[in-house]
Rosetta silent file (secondary structure, phi, psi, omega in degrees, C-alpha in Angstrom):
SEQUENCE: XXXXXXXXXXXXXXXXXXXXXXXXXXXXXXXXXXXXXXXXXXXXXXXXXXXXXXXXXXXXXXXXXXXXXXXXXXXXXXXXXXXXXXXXXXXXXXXXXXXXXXXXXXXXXXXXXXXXXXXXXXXXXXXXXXXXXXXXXXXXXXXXXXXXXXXXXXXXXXXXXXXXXXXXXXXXXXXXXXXXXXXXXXXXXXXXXXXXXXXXXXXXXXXXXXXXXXXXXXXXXXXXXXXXXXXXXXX
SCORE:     score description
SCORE:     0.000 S_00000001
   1 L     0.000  115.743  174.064  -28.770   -5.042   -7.511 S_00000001
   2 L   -35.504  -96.626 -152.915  -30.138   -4.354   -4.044 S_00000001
   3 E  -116.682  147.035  167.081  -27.413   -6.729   -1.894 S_00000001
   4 L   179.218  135.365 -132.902  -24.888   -8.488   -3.384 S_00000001
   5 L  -121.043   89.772 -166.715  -22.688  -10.791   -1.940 S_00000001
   6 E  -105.879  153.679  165.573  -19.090  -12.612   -3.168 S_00000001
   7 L    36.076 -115.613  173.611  -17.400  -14.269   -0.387 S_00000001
   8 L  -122.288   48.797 -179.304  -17.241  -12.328    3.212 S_00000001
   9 E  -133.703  122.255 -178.567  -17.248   -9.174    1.090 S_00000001
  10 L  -103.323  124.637  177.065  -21.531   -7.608    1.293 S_00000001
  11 L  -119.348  139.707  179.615  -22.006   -4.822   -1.363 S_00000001
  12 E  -133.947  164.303 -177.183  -25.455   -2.794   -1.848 S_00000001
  13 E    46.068   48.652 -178.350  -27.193   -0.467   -4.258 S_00000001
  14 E   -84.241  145.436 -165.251  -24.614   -1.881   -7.066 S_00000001
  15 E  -152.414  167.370  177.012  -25.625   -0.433  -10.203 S_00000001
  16 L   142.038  162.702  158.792  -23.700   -0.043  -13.941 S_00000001
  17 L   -69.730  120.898  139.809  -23.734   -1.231  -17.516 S_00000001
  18 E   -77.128   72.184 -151.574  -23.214   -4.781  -19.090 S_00000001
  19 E   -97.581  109.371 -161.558  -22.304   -5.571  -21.691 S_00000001
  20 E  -118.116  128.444  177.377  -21.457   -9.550  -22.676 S_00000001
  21 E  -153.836  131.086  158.691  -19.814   -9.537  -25.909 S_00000001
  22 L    49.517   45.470  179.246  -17.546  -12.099  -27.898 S_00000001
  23 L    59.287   39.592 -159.812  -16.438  -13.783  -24.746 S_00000001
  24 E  -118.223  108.727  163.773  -15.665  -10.057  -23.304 S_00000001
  25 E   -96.956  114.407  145.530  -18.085   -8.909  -19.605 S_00000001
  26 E  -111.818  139.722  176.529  -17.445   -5.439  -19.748 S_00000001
  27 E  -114.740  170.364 -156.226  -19.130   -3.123  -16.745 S_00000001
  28 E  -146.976  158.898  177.615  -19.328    0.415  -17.663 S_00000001
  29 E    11.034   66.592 -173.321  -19.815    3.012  -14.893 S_00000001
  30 E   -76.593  175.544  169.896  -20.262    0.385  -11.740 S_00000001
  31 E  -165.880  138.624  170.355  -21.016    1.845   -8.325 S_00000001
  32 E  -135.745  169.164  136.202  -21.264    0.300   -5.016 S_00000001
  33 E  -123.317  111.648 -167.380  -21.551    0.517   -1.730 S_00000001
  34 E  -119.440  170.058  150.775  -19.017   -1.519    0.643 S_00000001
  35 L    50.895   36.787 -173.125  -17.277   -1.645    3.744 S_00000001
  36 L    41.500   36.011  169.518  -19.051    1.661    4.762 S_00000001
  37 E  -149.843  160.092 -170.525  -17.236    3.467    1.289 S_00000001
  38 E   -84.309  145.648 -175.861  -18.198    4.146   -1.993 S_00000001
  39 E  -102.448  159.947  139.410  -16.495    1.926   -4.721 S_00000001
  40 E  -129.769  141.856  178.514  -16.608    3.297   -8.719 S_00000001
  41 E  -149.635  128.268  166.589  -15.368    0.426  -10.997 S_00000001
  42 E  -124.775  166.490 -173.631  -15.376    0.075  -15.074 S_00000001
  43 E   123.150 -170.785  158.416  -13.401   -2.862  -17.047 S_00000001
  44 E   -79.873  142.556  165.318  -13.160   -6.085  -18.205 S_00000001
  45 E  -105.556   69.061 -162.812  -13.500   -9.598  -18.226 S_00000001
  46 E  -135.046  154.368 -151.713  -12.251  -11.373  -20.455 S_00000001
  47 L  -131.414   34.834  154.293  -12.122  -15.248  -21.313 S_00000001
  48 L   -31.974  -73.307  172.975  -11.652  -15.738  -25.100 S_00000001
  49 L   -76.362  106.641 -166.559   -8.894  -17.707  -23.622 S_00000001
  50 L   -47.792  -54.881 -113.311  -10.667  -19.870  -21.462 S_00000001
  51 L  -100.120  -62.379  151.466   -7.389  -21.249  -20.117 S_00000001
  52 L  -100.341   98.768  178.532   -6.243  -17.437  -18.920 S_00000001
  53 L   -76.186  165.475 -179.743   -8.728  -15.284  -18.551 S_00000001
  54 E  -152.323  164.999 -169.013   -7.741  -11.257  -17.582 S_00000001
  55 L  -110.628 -163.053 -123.001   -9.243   -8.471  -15.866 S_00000001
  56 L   128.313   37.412 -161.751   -8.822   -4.783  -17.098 S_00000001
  57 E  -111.074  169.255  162.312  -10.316   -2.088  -14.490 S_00000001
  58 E  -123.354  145.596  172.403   -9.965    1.181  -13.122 S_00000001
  59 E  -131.728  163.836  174.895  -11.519    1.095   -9.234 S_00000001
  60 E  -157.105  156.463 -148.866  -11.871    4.278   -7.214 S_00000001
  61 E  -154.919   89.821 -174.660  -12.265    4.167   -3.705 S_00000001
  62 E  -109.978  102.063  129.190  -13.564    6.768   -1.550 S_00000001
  63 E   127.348   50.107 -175.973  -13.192    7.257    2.423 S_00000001
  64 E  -104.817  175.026  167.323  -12.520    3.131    2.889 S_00000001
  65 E   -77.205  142.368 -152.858  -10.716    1.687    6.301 S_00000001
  66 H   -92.042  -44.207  179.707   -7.524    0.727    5.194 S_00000001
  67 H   -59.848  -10.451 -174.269   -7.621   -2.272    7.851 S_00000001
  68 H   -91.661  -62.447  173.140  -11.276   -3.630    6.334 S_00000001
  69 H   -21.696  -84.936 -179.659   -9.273   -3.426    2.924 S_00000001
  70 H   -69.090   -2.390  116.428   -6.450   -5.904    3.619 S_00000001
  71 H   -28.761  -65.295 -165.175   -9.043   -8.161    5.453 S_00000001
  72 H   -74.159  -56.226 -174.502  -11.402   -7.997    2.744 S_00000001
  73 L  -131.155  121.466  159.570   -8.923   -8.488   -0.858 S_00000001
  74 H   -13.583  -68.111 -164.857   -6.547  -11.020   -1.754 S_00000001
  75 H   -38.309  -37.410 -144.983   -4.980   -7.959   -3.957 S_00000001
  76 H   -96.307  -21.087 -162.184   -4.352   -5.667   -0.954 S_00000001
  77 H   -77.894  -17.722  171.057   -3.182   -8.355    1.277 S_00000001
  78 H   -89.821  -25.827 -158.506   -0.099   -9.126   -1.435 S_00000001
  79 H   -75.253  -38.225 -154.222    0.261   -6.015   -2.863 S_00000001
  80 L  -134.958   88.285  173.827    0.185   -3.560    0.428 S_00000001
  81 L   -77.071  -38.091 -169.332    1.045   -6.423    3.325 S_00000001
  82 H   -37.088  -38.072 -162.694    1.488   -3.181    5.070 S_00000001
  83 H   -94.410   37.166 -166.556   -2.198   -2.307    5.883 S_00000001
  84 H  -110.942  -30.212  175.053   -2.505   -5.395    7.741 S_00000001
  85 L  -113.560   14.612  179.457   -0.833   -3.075   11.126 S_00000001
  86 L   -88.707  136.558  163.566   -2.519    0.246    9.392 S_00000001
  87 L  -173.404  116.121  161.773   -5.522    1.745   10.688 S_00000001
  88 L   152.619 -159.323 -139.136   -7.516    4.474    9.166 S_00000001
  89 E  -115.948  127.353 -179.080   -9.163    5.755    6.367 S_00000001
  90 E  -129.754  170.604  133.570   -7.744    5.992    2.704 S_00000001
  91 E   -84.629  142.276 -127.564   -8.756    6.771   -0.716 S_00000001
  92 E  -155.861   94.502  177.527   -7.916    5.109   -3.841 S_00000001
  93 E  -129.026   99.196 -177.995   -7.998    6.004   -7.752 S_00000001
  94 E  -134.472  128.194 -171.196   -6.214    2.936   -9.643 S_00000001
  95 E  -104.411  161.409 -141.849   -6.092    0.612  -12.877 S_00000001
  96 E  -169.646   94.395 -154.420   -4.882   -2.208  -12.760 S_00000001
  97 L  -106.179 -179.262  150.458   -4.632   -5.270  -15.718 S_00000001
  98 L   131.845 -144.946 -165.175   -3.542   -9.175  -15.604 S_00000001
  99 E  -137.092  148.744  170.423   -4.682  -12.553  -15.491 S_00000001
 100 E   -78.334  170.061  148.206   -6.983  -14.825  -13.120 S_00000001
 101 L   -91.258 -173.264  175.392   -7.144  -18.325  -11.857 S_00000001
 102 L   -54.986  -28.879 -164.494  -10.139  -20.413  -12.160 S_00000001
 103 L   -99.012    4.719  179.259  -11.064  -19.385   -8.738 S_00000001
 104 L   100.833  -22.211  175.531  -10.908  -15.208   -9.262 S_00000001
 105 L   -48.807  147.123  172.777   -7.713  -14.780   -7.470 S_00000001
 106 E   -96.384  159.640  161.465   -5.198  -12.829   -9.479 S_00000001
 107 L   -90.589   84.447 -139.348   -1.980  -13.933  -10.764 S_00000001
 108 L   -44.594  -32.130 -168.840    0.117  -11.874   -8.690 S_00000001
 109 L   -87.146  -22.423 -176.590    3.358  -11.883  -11.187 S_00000001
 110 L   -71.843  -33.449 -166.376    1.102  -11.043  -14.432 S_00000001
 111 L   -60.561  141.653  174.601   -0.587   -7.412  -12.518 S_00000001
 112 E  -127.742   66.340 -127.612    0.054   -4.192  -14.199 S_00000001
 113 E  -169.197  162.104  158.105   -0.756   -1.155  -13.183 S_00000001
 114 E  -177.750 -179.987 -149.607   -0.705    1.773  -11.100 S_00000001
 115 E   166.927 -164.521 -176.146   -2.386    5.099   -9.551 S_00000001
 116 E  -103.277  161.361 -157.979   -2.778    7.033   -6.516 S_00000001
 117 E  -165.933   97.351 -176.493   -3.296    5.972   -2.687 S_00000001
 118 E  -115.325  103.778 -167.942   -4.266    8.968   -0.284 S_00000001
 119 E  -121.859  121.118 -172.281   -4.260    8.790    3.531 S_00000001
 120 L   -91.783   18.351  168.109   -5.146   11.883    5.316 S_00000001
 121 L   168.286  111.464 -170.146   -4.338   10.363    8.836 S_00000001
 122 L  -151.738  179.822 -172.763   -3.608    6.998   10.201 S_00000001
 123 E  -109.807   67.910  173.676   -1.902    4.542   12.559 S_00000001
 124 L   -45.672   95.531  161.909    1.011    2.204   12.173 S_00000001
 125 L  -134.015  137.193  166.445    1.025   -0.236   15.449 S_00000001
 126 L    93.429   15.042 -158.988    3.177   -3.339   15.735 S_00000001
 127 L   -71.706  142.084 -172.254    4.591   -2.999   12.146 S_00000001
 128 H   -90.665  -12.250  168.505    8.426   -4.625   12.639 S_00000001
 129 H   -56.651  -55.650  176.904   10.200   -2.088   10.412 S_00000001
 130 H   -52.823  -45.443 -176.118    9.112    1.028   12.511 S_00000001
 131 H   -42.684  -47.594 -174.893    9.948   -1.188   15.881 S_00000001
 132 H   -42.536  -72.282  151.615   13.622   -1.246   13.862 S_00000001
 133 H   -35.489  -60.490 -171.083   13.727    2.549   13.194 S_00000001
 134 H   -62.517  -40.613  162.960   12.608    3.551   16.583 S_00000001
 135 H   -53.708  -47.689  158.015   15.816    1.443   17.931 S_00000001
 136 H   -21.012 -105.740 -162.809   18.171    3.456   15.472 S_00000001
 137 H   -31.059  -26.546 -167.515   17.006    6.529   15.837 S_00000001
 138 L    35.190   47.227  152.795   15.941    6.165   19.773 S_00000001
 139 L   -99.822  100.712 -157.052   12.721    7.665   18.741 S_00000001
 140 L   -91.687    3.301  174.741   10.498    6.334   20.576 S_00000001
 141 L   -89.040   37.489 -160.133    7.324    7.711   19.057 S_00000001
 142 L  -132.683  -50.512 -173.182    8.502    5.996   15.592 S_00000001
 143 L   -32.163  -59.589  173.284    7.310    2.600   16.847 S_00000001
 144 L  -139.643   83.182 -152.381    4.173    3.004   16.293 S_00000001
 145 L   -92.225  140.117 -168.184    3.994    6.117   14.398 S_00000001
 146 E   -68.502  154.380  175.931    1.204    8.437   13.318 S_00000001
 147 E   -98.380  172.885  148.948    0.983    9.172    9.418 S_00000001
 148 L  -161.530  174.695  157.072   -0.547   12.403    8.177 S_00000001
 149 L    34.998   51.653  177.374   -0.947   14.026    4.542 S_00000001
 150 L   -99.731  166.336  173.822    0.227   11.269    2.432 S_00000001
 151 L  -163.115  106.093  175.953   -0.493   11.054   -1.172 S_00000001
 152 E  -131.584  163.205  177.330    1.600    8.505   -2.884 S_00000001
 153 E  -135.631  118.116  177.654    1.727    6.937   -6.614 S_00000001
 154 E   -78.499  143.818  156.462    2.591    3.482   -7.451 S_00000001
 155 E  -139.273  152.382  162.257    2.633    1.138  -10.080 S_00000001
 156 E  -105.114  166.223  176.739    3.114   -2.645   -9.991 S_00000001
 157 E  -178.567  134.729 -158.057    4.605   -4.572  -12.402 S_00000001
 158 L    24.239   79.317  154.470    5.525   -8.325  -12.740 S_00000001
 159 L    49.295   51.065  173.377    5.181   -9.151   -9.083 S_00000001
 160 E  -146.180  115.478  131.963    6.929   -5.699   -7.754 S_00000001
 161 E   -74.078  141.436 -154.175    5.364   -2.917   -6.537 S_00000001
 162 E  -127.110  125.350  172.072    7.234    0.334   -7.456 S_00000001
 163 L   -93.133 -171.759  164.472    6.508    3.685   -5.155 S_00000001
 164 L  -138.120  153.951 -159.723    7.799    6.666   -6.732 S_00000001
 165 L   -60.920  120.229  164.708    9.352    9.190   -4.319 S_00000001
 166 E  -139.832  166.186 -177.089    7.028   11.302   -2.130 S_00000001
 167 E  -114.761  134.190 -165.443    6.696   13.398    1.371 S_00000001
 168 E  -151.609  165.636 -176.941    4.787   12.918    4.242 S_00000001
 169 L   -65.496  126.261  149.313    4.354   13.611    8.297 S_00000001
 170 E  -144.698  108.107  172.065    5.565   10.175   10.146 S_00000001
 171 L    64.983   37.358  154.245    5.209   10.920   14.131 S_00000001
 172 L   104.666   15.417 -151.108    5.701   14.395   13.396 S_00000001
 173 L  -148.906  118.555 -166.844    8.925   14.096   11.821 S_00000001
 174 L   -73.097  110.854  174.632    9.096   15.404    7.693 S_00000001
 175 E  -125.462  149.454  174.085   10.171   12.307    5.935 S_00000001
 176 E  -111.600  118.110 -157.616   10.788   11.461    2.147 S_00000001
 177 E  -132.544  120.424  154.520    9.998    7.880    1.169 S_00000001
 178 L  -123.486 -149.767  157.150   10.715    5.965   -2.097 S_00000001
 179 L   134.327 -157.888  167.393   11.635    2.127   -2.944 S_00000001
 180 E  -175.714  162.924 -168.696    9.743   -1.121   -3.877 S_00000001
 181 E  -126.333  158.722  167.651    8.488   -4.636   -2.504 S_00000001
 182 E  -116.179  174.444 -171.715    7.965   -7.438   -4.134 S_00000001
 183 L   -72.861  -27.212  169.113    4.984  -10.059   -3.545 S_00000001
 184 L   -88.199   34.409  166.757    6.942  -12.464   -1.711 S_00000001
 185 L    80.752   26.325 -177.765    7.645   -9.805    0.906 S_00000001
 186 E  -110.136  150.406  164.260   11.525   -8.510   -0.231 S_00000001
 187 L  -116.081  145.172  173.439   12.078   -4.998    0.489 S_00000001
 188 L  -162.303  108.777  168.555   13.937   -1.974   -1.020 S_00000001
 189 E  -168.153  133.903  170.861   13.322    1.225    0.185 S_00000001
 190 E  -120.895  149.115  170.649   14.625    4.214    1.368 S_00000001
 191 L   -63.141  149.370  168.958   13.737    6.417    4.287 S_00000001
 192 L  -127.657  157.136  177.366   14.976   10.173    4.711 S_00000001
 193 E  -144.320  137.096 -178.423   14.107   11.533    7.913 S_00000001
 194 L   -82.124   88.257 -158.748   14.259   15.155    9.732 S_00000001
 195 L  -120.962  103.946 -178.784   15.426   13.535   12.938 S_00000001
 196 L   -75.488  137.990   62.013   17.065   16.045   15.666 S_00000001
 197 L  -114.614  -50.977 -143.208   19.595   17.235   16.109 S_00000001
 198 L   -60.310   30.406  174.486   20.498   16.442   12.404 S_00000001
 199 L   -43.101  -55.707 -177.098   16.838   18.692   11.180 S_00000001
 200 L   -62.145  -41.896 -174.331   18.322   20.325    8.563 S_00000001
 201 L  -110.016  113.115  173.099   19.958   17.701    6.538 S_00000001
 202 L   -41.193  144.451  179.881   17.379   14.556    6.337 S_00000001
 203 L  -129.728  115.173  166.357   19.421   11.166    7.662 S_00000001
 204 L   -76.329  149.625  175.958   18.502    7.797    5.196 S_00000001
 205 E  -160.414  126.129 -164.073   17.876    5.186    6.385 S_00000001
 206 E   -87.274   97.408  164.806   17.766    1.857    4.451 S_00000001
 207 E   -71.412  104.691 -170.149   15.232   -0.687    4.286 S_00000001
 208 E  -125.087 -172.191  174.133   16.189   -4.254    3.334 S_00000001
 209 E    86.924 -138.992 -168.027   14.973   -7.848    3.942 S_00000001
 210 E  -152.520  152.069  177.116   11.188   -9.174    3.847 S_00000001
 211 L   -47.228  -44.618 -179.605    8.376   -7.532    5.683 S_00000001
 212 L   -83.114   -7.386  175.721    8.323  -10.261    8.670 S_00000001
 213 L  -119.071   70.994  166.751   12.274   -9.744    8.918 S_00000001
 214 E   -73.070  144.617 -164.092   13.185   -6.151    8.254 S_00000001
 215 E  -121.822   89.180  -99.793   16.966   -5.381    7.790 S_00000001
 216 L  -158.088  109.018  174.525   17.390   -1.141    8.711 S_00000001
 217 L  -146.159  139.567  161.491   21.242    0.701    8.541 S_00000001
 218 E   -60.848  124.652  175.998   21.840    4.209    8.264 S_00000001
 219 L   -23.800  117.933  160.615   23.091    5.914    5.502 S_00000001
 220 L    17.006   88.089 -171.630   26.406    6.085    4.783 S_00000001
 221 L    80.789    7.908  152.166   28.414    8.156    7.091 S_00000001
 222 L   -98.061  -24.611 -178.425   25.875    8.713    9.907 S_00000001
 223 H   -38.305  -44.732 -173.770   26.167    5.617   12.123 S_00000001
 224 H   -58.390  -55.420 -154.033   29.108    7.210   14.051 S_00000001
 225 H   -60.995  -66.393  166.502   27.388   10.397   13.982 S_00000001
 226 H   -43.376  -44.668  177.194   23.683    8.893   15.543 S_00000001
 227 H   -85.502  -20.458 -177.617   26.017    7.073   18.326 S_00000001
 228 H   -49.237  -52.109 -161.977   28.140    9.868   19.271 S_00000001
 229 H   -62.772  -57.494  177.144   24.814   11.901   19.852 S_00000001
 230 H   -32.772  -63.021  167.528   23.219    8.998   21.685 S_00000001
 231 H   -30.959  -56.322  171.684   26.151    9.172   24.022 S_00000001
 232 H   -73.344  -43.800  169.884   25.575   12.140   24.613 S_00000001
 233 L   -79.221   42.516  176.337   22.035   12.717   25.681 S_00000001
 234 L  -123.105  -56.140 -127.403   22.536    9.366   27.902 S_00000001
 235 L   -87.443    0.000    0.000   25.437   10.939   29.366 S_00000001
C-alpha cells in the first residue's frame, strides 16, 4: 500500500503478509514508514469473540520523535504520559497483548506486555516532577534536564507499568532509576542520584503522587544532611 491513512496518523510504502483466517487477521512481517521512522509490526487480530476482540503484536520502532509518538497513540499517551514534555528521538522493540473497544482503542487494564525503550539523547522541559527535584536538590539544571544513554525495560501489566531498575546520564549527574505508574497517573518510583557533595554515595529520592501532582522526599536520613549543606553554600 502506497499511502495509508488511520486517523491523523499518514503511513507509506506499508507492505507484509495477510492472512484472514477463522475470525483471526494476522500480518506477518509488516513494514512502514511513519512519522519520519521506520515501524516493523507482526500479530494479531482477533474477533472470534465479537464482543472482545484482542490484539497480539510485536512493533519495533526505529529513530521515531518521542514527542510525535505521544501525539500520535492513544497507547503512548497512557502508558508513557511522560513523553508528552520529552523531546527527541527513541527507539522501540516491544510486544504487547490485550483487548479492544469497538472503536480500536485499547483496554488499558487488560495490556500485557513488555520490551525495551532506547533514548540516546533527549529533553525533559516543564515536566512537574523534575521542577520538584531541582527544588530539593537546588540543582538547578534538573528542571529541565538533559537525558543521555538510556536503555530501559518495561513491562505492563493490568493497568501498571513496571520499569525494572536501570542507569542513565540526567543533566550530567549518574542516576539509577526504578519504580512503576499506573494508567490513572499514580506514581512509585525511586530516584538515586550522584548529587555533590554527597558523589560517592547516590542520595534517593522518592517519587509519589500522580504525574500532574508529584509528591518528592529524600531518602531516609538525608533531609538534615541536604539542608545543612544548603546552609552552607548560601552562607
Amino acid at each position: 500500500i502506497e499511502k495509508l491513512f488511520y486517523k491523523e496518523l499518514s503511513a507509506e510504502g506499508f507492505k507484509g503478509e495477510v492472512l484472514l483466517k477463522n475470525g483471526v487477521l494476522t500480518l506477518s512481517e509488516g513494514a512502514f514508514d511513519a512519522l519520519n521512522a521506520s515501524f516493523d509490526i507482526t500479530g494479531d487480530y482477533n474477533t472470534r469473540d465479537i464482543d472482545h476482540p484482542l490484539f497480539d503484536i510485536r512493533i519495533k520502532i526505529d529513530e521515531l520523535d518521542i514527542n510525535k509518538a505521544h501525539d500520535a497513540f492513544v497507547t503512548v499517551q497512557a502508558i508513557a504520559p511522560a513523553a508528552e514534555d520529552t523531546y527527541g528521538i527513541f527507539s522501540l522493540d516491544y510486544a504487547i497483548r490485550g483487548e479492544l473497544f469497538h472503536n480500536l482503542h485499547p483496554v488499558f487494564e487488560t495490556l500485557q506486555g513488555g520490551g525495551t525503550v532506547r533514548i540516546r539523547e533527549a529533553r525533559v522541559n516543564g515536566m512537574k516532577v523534575f521542577h520538584h527535584i531541582s527544588g530539593i536538590t537546588k540543582k538547578e539544571e534538573l528542571m529541565n534536564p538533559e537525558l543521555k544513554d538510556l536503555v530501559m525495560e518495561t513491562t505492563v501489566e493490568n493497568g501498571m507499568m513496571y520499569v525494572k531498575p536501570f542507569s542513565m546520564k540526567l543533566a550530567g549527574f549518574d542516576t539509577d532509576i526504578e519504580g512503576k505508574h499506573s494508567i490513572d497517573g499514580t506514581l512509585n518510583y525511586v530516584l538515586r542520584m550522584a548529587i555533590p557533595p554527597f558523589d560517592i554515595v547516590k542520595i534517593p529520592l522518592h517519587v509519589n503522587g500522580t504525574y500532574d501532582n508529584p509528591k518528592i522526599h529524600l531518602g531516609k536520613g538525608h533531609e538534615e544532611a541536604f539542608r545543612k549543606i544548603t546552609m552552607v553554600n548560601v552562607e
